[in-house]
DOLUM-222752 format. One record per residue (C-alpha): residue in one letter; x, y negated, z negated. Coordinates in steps of 0.25 Angstrom, whole numbers, plus 5000, padded with zeros to 4 digits. Layout:
REM DOLUM-222752
AXYZ...
END
This chain:
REM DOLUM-222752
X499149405048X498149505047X496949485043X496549515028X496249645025X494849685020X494049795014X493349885021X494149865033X494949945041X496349965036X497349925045X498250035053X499750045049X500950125053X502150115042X503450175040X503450255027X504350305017X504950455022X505150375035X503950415045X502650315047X501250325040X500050265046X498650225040X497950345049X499150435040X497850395030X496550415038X495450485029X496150445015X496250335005X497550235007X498050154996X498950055003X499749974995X500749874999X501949814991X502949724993X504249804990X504849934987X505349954973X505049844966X504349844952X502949804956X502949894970X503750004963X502650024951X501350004962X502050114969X502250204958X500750184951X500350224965X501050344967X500850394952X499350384959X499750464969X498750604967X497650494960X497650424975X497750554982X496550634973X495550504977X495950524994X497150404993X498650404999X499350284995X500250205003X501250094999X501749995009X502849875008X503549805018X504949895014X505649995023X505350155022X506650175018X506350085006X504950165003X505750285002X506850224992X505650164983X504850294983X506150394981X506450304969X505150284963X504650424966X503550384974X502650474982X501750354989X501750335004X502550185007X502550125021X503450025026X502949885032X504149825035X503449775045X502449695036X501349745047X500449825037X500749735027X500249625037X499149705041X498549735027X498749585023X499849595012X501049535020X500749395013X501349275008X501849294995X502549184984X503649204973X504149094964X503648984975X504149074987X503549104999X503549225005X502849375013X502849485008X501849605004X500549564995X500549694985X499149754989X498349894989X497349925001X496450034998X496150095012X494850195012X494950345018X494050265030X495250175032X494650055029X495049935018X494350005004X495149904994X496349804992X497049754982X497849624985X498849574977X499149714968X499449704954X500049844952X499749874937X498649964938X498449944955X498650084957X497550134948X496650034954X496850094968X496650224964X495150184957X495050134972X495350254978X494550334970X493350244971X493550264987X492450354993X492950484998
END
């Protein structure tokens, strides 16, 4: 396991599948603002309204220097199905793999009704246009979450 991910560090380097079908890199972000959020699952109620509070954000993010990016342990072929049917304009990579997920300490051990389990920890990294760790938010509560990262954005220095 990874160690736990800090502010100020250095974000840790990933290559994902995307939805549309071809990969995306952090470097794909080099010089701007990166929301990264990580969910557990395409198109259930919680992930599908934290997706769609981002993407109505969408030209907010994008007027403070920010490019958002979602990432859940589903398949591209699923991103493409929950954006078509949500009409979502966000950027999703797929971490079948759990690697990123591992990497950015949100594969975790998870409880439901006294079971045991892993699975993705719902958390937002804010990574700075210098690449490094500016802000995270562990264990999201999405009602007003979006808003709150955009306040952090814009805060950000340019």
């Amino acid at each position: 396991m990874a160690d736990p991910l800090q502010t100020g560090a250095p974000a840790p380097a990933f290559r994902l599948p995307r939805d549309g079908g071809s990969d995306l890199t952090l470097a794909d972000y080099a010089g701007k603002a990166l929301v990264l959020y990580f969910y557990p699952k395409d198109d259930t109620s919680g992930c599908t309204r934290q997706a769609t509070d981002f993407n109505a954000l969408i030209p907010a993010f994008r007027d403070a220097g920010a490019e958002i990016l979602g990432i859940s342990p589903d398949s591209d072929r699923s991103h493409d199905a929950f954006k078509a049917k949500h009409k979502l304009e966000l950027t999703l990579g797929a971490d079948e793999t759990k690697a990123v997920c591992e990497a950015y300490g949100v594969w975790q051990e998870k409880s439901m009704y006294g079971r045991k389990y892993m699975g993705v920890e719902r958390t937002t990294v804010l990574i700075g246009p210098d690449g490094r760790v500016a802000e995270i938010w562990p264990k999201v509560s999405v009602k007003g979450h979006a808003e709150a990262v955009l306040a952090a954005v814009q805060s950000l220095p340019r």
